[in-house]
C-alpha positions as CSV (number, residue, x, y, z in Angstrom):
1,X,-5.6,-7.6,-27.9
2,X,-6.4,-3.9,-28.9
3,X,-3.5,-3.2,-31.4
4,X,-3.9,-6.5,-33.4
5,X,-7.4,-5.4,-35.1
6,X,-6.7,-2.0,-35.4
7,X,-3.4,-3.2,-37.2
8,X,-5.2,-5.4,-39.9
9,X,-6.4,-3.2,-42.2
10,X,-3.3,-1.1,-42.2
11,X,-1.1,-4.3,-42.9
12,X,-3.3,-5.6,-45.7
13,X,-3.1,-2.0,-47.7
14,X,0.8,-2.2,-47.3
15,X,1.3,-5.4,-48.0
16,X,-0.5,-5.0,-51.4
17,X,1.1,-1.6,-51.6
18,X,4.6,-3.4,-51.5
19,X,3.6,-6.5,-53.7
20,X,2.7,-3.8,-56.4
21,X,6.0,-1.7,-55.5
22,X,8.0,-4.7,-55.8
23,X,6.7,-5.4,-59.2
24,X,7.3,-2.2,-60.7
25,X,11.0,-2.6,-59.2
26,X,11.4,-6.1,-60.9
27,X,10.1,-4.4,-64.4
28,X,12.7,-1.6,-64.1
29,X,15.2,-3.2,-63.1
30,X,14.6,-5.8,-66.0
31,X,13.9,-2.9,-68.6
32,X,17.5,-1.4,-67.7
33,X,19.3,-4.5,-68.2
34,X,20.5,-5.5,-64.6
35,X,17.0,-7.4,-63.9
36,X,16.4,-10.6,-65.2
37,X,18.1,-12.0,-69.1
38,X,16.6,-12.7,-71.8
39,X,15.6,-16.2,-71.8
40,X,13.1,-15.3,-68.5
41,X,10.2,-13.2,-69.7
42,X,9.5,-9.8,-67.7
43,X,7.2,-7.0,-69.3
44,X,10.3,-4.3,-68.2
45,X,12.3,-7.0,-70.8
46,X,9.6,-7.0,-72.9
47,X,9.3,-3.0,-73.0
48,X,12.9,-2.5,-73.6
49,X,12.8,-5.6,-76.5
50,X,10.0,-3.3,-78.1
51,X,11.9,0.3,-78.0
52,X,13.6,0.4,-81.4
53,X,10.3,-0.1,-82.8
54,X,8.6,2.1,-80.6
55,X,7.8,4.4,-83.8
56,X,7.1,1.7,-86.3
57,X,4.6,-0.5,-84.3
58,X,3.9,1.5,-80.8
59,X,1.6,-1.9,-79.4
60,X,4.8,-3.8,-79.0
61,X,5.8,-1.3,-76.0
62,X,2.0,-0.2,-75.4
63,X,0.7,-3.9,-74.4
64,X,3.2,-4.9,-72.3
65,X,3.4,-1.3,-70.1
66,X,0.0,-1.5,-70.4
67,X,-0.5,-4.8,-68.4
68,X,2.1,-4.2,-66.5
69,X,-0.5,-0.8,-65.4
70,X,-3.4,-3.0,-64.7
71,X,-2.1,-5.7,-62.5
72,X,-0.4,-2.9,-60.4
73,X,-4.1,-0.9,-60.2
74,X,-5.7,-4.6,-60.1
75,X,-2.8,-5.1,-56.8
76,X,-4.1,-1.8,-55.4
77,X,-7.9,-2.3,-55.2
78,X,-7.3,-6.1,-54.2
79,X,-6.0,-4.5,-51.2
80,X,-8.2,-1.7,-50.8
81,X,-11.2,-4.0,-51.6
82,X,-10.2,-6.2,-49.0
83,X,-9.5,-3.7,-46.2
84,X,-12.7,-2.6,-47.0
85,X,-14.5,-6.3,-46.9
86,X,-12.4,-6.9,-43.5
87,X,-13.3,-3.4,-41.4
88,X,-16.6,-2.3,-43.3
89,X,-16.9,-0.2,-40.3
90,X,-15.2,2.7,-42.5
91,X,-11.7,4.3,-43.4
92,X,-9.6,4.6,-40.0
């Protein structure tokens, strides 16, 4: 009854924490070929698709590592903005 609450805001902030790392693995692993193939779409895929014209036409690398930025950030502050709606009563 006393470690539960102060456990919530904790779990919520690594839970997000490991959604986001998990993300990031996927992408790597995808953008060094032993992720998923072609046919599946993956913004690592999608980077790595885009490096032999990364001089040419940078966008083709830049949008996909660029989304691929924001929904990790986005993940982050989800996480922290809900720790933060859950405890208001501050940082612990």
């Amino acid at each position: 009854s006393e470690i539960l609450p102060n456990l919530v805001g904790a779990l919520i902030v690594v839970a997000t924490l490991e959604m986001a790392h998990a993300i990031l693995l996927e992408s790597a692993l995808s953008f060094l070929g032993v992720g998923v193939q072609p046919p599946i779409p993956s913004w690592g895929l999608m980077i790595a698709e885009g490096k032999p014209y990364m001089f040419f036409s940078p966008w083709v690398i830049a949008i996909p590592g660029v989304a691929l930025m924001v929904l990790v950030l986005g993940i982050n502050l989800v996480g922290d903005g809900l720790r933060d709606l859950i405890l208001p009563d501050g940082r612990n």
